[in-house]
C-alpha positions as CSV (number, residue, x, y, z in Angstrom):
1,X,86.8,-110.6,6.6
2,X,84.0,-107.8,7.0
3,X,81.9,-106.8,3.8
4,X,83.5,-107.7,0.0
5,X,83.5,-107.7,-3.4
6,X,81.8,-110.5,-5.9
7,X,83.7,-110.1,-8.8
8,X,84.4,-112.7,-12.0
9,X,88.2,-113.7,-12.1
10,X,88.5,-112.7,-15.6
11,X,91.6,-112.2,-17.9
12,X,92.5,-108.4,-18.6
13,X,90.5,-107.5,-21.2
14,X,88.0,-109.5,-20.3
15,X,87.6,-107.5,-16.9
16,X,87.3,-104.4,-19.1
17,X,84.7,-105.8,-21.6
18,X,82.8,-107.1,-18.5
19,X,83.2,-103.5,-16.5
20,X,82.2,-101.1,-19.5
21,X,80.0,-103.1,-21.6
22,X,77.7,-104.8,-18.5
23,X,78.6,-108.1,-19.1
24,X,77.3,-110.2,-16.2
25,X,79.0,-113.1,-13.6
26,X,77.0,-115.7,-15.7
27,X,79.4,-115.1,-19.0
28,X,81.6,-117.7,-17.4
29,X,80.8,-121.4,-16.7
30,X,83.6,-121.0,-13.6
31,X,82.9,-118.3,-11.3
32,X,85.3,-117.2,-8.5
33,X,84.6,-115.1,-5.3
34,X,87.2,-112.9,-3.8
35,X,86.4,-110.4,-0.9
36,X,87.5,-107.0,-0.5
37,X,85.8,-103.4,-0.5
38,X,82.1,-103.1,0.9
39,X,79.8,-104.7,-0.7
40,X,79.3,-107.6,-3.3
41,X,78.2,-106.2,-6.1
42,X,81.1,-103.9,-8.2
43,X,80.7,-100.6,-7.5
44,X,80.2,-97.4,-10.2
45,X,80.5,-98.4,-13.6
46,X,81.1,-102.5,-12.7
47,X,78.1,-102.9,-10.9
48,X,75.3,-105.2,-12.2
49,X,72.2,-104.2,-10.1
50,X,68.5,-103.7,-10.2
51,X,66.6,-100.9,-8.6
52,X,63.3,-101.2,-7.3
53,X,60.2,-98.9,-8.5
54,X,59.7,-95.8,-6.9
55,X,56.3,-97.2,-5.0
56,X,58.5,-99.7,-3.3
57,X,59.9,-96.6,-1.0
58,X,57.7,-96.9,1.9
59,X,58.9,-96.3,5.4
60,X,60.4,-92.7,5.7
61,X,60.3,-92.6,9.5
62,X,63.0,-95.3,10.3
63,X,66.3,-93.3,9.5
64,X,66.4,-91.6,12.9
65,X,65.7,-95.3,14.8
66,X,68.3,-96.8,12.5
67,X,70.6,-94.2,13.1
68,X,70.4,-94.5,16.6
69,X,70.8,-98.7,16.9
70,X,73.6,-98.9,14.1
71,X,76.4,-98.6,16.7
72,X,74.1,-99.9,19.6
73,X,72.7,-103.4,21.4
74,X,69.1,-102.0,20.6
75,X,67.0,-103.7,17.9
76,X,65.8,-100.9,16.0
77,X,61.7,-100.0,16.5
78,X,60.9,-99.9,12.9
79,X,57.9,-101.4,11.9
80,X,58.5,-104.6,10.7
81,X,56.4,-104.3,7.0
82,X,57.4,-107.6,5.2
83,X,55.2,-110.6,6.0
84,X,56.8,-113.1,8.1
85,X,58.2,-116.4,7.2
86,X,56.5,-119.9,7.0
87,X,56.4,-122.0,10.3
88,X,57.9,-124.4,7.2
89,X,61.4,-122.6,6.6
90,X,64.6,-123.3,8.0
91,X,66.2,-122.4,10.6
92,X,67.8,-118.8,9.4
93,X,71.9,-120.1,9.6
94,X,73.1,-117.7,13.1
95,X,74.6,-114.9,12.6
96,X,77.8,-113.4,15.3
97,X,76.7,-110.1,16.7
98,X,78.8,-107.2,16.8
99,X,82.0,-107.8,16.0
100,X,84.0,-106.9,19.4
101,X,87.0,-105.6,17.4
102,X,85.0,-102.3,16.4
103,X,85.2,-99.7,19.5
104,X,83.6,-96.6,17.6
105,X,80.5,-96.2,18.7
106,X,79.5,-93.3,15.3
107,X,78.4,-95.2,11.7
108,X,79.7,-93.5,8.9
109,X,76.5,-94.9,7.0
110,X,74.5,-92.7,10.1
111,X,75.4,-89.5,7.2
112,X,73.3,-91.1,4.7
113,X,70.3,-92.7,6.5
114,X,68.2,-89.4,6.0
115,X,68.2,-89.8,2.3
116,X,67.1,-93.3,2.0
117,X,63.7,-95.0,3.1
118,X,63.3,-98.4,4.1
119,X,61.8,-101.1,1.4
120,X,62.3,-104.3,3.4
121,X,63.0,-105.9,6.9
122,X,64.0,-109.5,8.0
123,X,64.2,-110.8,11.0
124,X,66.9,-112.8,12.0
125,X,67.8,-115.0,14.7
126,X,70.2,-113.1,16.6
127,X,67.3,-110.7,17.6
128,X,67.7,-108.0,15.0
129,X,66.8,-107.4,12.0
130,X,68.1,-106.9,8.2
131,X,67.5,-103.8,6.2
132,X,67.3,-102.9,3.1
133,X,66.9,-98.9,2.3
134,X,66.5,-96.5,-0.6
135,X,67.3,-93.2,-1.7
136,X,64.9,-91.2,-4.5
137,X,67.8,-89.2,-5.3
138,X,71.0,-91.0,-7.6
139,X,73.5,-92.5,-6.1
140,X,75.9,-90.3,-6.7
141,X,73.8,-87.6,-5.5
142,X,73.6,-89.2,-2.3
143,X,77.4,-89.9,-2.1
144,X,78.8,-86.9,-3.7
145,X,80.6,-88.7,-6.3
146,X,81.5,-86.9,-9.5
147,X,82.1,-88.5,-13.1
148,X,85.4,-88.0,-15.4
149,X,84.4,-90.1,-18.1
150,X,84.0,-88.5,-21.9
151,X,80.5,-89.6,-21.9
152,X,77.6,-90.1,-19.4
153,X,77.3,-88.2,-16.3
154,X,78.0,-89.5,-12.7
155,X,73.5,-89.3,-11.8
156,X,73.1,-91.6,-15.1
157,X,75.6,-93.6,-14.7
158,X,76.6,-94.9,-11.3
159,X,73.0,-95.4,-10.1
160,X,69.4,-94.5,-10.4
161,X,69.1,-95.1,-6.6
162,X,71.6,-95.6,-3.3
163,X,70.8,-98.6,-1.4
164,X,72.2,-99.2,2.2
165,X,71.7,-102.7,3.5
166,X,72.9,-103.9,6.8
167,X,72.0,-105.1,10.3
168,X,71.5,-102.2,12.2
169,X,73.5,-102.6,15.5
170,X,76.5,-105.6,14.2
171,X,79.1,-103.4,13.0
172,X,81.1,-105.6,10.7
173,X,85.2,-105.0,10.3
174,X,84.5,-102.5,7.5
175,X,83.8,-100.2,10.7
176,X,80.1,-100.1,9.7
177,X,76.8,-102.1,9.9
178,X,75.7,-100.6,6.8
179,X,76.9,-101.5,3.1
180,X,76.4,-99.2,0.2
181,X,75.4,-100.3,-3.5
182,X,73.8,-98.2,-6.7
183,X,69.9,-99.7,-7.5
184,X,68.8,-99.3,-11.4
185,X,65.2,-98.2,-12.8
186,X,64.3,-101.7,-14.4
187,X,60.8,-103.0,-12.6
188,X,60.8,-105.8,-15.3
189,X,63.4,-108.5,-14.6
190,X,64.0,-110.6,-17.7
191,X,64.6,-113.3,-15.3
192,X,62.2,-114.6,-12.0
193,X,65.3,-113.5,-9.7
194,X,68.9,-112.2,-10.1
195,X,71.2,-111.4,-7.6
196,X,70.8,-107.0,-6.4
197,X,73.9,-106.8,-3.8
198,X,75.5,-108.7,-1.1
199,X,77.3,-108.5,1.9
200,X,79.6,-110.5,4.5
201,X,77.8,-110.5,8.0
202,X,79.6,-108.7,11.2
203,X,81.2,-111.9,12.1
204,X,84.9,-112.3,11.6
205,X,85.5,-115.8,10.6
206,X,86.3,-117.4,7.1
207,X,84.6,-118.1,5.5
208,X,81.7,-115.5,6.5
209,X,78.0,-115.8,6.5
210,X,76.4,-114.0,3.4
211,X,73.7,-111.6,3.1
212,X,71.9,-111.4,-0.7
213,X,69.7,-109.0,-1.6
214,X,67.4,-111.1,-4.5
215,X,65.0,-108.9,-7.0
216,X,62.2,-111.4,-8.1
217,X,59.2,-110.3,-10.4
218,X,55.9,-109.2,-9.2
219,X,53.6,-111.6,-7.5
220,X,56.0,-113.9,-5.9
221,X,56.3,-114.1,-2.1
222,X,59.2,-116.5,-1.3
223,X,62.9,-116.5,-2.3
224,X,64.4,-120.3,-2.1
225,X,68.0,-120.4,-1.8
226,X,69.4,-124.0,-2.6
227,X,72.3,-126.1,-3.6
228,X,73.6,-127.8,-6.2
229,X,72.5,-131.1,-5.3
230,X,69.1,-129.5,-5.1
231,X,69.3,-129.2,-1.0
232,X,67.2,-126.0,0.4
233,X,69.5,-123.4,2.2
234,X,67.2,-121.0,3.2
235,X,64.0,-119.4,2.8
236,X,62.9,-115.8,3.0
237,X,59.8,-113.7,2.5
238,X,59.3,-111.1,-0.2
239,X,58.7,-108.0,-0.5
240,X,58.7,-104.5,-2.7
241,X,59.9,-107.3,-5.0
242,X,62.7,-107.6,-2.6
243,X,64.5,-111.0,-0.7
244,X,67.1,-111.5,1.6
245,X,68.6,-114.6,1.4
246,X,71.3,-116.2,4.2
247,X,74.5,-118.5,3.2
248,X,75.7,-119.6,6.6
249,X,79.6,-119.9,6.4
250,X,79.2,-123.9,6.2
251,X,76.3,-124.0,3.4
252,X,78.8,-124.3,0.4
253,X,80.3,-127.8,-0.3
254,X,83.6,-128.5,-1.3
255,X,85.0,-127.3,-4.6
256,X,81.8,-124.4,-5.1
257,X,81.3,-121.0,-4.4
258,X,78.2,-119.0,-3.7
259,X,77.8,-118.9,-7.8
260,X,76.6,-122.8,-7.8
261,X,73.3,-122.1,-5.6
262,X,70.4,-121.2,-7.5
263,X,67.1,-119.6,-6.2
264,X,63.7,-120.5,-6.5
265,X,60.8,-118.2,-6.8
266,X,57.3,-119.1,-5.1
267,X,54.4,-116.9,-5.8
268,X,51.4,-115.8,-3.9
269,X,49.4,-119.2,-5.0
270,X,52.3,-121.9,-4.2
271,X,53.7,-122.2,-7.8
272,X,57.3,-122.2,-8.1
273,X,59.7,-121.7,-10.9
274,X,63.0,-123.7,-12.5
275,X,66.0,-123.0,-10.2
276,X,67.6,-119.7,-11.5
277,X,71.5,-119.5,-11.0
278,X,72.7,-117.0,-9.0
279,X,73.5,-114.3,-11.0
280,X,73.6,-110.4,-11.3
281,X,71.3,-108.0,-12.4
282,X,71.6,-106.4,-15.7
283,X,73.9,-103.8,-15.1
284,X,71.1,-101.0,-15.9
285,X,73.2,-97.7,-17.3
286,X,72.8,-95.8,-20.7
287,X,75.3,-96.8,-23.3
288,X,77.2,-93.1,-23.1
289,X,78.2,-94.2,-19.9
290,X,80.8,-96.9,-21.5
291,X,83.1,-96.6,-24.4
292,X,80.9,-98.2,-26.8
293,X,81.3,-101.6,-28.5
294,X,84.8,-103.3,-28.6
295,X,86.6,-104.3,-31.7
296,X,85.4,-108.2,-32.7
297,X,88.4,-110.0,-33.6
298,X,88.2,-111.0,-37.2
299,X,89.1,-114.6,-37.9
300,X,92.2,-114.7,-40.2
301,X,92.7,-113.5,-43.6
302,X,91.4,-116.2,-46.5
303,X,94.0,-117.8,-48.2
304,X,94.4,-120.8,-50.6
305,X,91.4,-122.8,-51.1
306,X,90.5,-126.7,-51.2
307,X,89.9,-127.9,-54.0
308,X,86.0,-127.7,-53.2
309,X,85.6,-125.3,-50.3
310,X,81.9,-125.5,-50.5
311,X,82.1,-129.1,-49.7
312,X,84.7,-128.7,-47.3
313,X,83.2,-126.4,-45.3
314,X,79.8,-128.6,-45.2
315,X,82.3,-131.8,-44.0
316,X,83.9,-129.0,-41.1
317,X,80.3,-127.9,-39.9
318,X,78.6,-131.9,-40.2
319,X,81.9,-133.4,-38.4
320,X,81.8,-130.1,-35.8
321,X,77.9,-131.1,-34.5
322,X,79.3,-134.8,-34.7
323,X,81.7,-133.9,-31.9
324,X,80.1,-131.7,-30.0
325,X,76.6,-133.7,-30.1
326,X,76.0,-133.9,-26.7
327,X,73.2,-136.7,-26.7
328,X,76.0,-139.4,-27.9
329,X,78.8,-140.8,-25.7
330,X,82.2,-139.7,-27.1
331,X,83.2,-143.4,-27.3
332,X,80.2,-144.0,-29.4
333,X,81.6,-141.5,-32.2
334,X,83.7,-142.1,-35.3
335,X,87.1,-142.2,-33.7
336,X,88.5,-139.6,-36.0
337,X,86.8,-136.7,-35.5
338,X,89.4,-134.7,-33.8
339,X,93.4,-135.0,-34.6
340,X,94.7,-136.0,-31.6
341,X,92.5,-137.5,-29.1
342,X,94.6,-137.8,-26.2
343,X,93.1,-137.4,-22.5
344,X,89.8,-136.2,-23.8
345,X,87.6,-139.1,-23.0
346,X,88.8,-138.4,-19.1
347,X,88.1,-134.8,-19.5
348,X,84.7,-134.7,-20.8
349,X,84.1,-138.3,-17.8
350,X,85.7,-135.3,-15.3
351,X,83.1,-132.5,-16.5
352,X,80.1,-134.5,-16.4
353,X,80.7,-135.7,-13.1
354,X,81.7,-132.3,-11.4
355,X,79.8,-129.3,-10.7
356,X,79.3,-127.7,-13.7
357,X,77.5,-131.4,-15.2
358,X,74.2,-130.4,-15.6
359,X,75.5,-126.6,-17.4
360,X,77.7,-128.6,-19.6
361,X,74.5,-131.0,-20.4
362,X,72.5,-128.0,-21.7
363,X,75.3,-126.6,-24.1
364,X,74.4,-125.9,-27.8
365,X,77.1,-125.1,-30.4
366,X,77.1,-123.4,-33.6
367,X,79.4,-122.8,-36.1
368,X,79.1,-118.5,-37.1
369,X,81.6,-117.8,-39.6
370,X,84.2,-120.0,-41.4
371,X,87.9,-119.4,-43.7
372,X,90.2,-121.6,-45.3
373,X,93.5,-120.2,-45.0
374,X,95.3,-122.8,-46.5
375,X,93.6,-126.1,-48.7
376,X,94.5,-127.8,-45.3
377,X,93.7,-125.6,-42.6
378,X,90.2,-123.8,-41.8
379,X,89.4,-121.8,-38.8
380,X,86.0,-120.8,-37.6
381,X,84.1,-118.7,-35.3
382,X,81.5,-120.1,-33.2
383,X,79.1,-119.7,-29.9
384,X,78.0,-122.0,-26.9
385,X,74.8,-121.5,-25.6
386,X,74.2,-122.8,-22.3
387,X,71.3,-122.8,-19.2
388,X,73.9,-120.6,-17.4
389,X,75.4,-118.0,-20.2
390,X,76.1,-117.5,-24.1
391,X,80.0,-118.1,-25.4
392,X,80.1,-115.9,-28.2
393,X,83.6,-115.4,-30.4
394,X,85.2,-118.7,-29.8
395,X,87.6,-120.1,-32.5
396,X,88.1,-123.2,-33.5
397,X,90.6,-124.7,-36.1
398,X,90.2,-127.5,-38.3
399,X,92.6,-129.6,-40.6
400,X,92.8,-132.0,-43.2
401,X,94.6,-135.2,-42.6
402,X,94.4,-136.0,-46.7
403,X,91.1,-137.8,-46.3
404,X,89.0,-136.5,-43.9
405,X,88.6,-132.4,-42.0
406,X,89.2,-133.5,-38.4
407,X,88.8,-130.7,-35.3
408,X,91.5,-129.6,-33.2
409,X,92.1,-131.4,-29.8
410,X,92.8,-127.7,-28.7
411,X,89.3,-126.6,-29.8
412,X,87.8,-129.0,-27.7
413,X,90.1,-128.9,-24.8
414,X,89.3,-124.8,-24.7
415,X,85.6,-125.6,-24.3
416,X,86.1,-128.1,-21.4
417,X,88.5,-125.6,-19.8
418,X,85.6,-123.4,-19.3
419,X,84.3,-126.2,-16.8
420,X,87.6,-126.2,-14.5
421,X,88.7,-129.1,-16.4
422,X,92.0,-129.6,-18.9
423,X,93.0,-132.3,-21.6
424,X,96.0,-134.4,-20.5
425,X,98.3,-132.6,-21.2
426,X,96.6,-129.6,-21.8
427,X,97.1,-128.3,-25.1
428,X,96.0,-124.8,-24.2
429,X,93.4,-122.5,-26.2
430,X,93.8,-122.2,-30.2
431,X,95.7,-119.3,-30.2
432,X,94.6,-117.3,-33.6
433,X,97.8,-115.9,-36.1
434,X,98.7,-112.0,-35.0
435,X,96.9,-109.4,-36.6
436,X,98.4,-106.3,-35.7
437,X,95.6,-104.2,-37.6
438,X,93.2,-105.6,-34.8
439,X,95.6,-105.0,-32.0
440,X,96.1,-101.5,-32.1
441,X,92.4,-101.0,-32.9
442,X,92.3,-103.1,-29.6
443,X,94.7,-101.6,-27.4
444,X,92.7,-98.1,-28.6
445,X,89.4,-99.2,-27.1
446,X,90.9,-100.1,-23.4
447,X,93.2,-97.0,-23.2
448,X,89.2,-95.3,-23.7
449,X,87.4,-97.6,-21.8
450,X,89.5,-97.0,-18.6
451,X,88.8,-93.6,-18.5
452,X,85.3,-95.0,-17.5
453,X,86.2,-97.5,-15.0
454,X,86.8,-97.0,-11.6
455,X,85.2,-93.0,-11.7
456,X,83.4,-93.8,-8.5
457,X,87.1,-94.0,-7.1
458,X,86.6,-95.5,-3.4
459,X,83.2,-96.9,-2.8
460,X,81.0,-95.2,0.4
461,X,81.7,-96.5,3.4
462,X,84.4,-98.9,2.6
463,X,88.0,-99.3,3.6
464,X,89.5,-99.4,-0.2
């Protein structure tokens, strides 16, 4: 499948929120992995990258070696400048050579070389090595890309840096051995790693063995790649701040994706951090380089009230953190919380027992903003906090049965959703009443923000 793409499969305005406001592959409980493009990071304005600090450029002698053993059987004769792994890691997963489909012996990435410097070398089992270089000039200074946008210019906003990261010498079905990805100025992750880049290796099964490029904080000097279940994958030194973690082809059960793995970060004196999912940078650009904030939806206009709407909306909130209290069964709760109960017990059995258990576990729900619009009907905005991401500008309903404010089955069933898991049937989200004010205002925003996406057109050295 050569080199692709992570991206979130996200609804359509969802994809633009995420692609001009920086929104990262953790706002979603479910993640899903397609491949296509060159690398695994979006490019231009969707990318969510770090850069590394300018000291990290080291070696600017390599380009001509790694020019000369990109489309070659020669390992290059870099110095190797990262410190090698522990006699304790794990067997690196192997990696197919060349890929025997690719007859031209030039690189287009061979253009570029020159204007990076390498920042960190891996040996790997196959006898050559991975590299990850870095330019001092932009990325699209390096590229020659140019910027359409209203705002922001194409140096500040599709990269501080150009990285190329490859094995020099397995050309891959992209018809290079080199990917291509933007790096940001941020030397101060807020979190102990996050994901840079990625790549597919040469190899031309499915799936592929992946290549990612981890930032972790200063100090530490192993990356710890491992599973769900807590299982170590692989292990790789540090350095510049820089890892390259393998995910053999095989390393990812059933029913998950490379977004269930999590890394751990070991510093210099054996300490090691809580597993941190994997998850993208940041995405580092100026705020001229998007179209600004989008319109919040508004819940819906206030109508009549209950006779006691301050009461009311104290019974909404109390009976809300009932139901969504995480620390008591749902069988152990009053049995009329929500209005319809149907199929939720086996839902929230299903989530707890699947992958995204432990995330679901960690959840905490508030209630933001709430309106009656009718003495029997409330609706109400409110967030999920989670160990993965934050859920902001959810809505839930709630009604009055005559005695008692019960939830919605539908609110509930929206929130489980996010796990991969429905109510039987499925009711389907809450769907708010039309507000044609808001969706023009709406429609308004995309038409401007997809003048920024996508200015990058065709990312370097892809086959898009």
């Amino acid at each position: 499948m050569g080199a692709g793409v992570f991206r979130v499969q996200l609804g359509r305005s969802d994809l633009v929120r995420a692609i001009v406001a920086g929104v990262g592959i953790s706002a979603l409980l479910a993640l899903g992995v397609t491949a296509c493009g060159s690398d695994r990071t979006a490019s231009g304005t969707a990318s969510a990258a770090e850069s590394l600090p300018a000291a990290a450029v080291v070696d600017t002698t390599a380009a001509t070696t790694e020019t000369a053993s990109s489309a070659s059987e020669t390992t290059s004769s870099a110095p190797d400048t990262s410190p090698s792994a522990s006699e304790t890691t794990p067997a690196t997963p192997a990696v197919t050579s060349t890929n025997s489909s690719v007859l031209d012996t030039s690189d287009p990435a061979d253009a570029y070389l020159g204007a990076t410097a390498e920042v960190y070398r891996r040996p790997l089992p196959t006898g050559r090595d991975f590299v990850l270089r870095s330019s001092t000039e932009s990325y699209a200074e390096v590229f020659g890309l140019t910027w359409s946008a209203p705002t922001g210019s194409a140096d500040t906003c599709l990269g501080d840096h150009a990285a190329l990261f490859g094995v020099p010498g397995d050309v891959g079905p992209w018809g290079s051995a080199w990917v291509a990805s933007p790096l940001w100025d941020d030397p101060q992750p807020t979190q102990p790693a996050a994901l840079v880049a990625a790549m597919s290796a040469a190899e031309s099964t499915i799936p592929s063995t992946e290549y990612l490029v981890i930032r972790v904080g200063t100090g530490a000097a192993e990356a710890v790649l491992v599973s769900s279940d807590g299982t170590e994958l692989d292990r790789a030194p540090v350095s510049n701040d820089i890892a390259m973690l393998v995910v053999a082809a095989d390393a990812v059960g059933e029913g998950e994706t490379v977004n269930d793995l999590s890394v751990i970060v070991v510093s210099a004196n054996g300490e090691q951090s809580a597993p941190v999912p994997l998850a993208p940078a940041p995405w580092g650009a100026p705020s001229d380089c998007s179209p600004g904030e989008a319109p919040r939806r508004p819940l819906p206009q206030s109508g009549p009230q209950p006779a006691d709407p301050t009461g009311a909306a104290a019974q909404i909130r109390d009976r809300y953190a009932s139901l969504v209290d995480i620390s008591i069964p749902f069988d152990h709760k009053p049995s009329d919380l929500l209005d319809d109960d149907t199929g939720v017990q086996s839902a929230i059995d299903a989530v707890y027992a699947g992958q995204y258990g432990a995330i679901a576990a960690s959840a905490a729900y508030s209630v933001d903003d709430l309106v009656f619009t009718a003495p029997d009907e409330a609706w109400f905005r409110y967030s999920i906090t989670t160990s993965a991401s934050t859920f902001t500008d959810r809505f839930g309903r709630a009604v009055f049965n005559g005695h008692v404010w019960q939830i919605t089955r539908s609110t509930l069933c929206q929130d489980l959703a996010l796990a991969q898991t429905s109510c039987e049937p499925d009711p389907g989200p809450e769907q708010l009443p039309p507000n044609p004010e808001w969706d023009a205002a709406w429609q308004q925003w995309v038409s401007r923000a997809m003048l920024y996406s996508g200015n990058d057109g065709c990312g370097p050295l892809s086959q898009c």
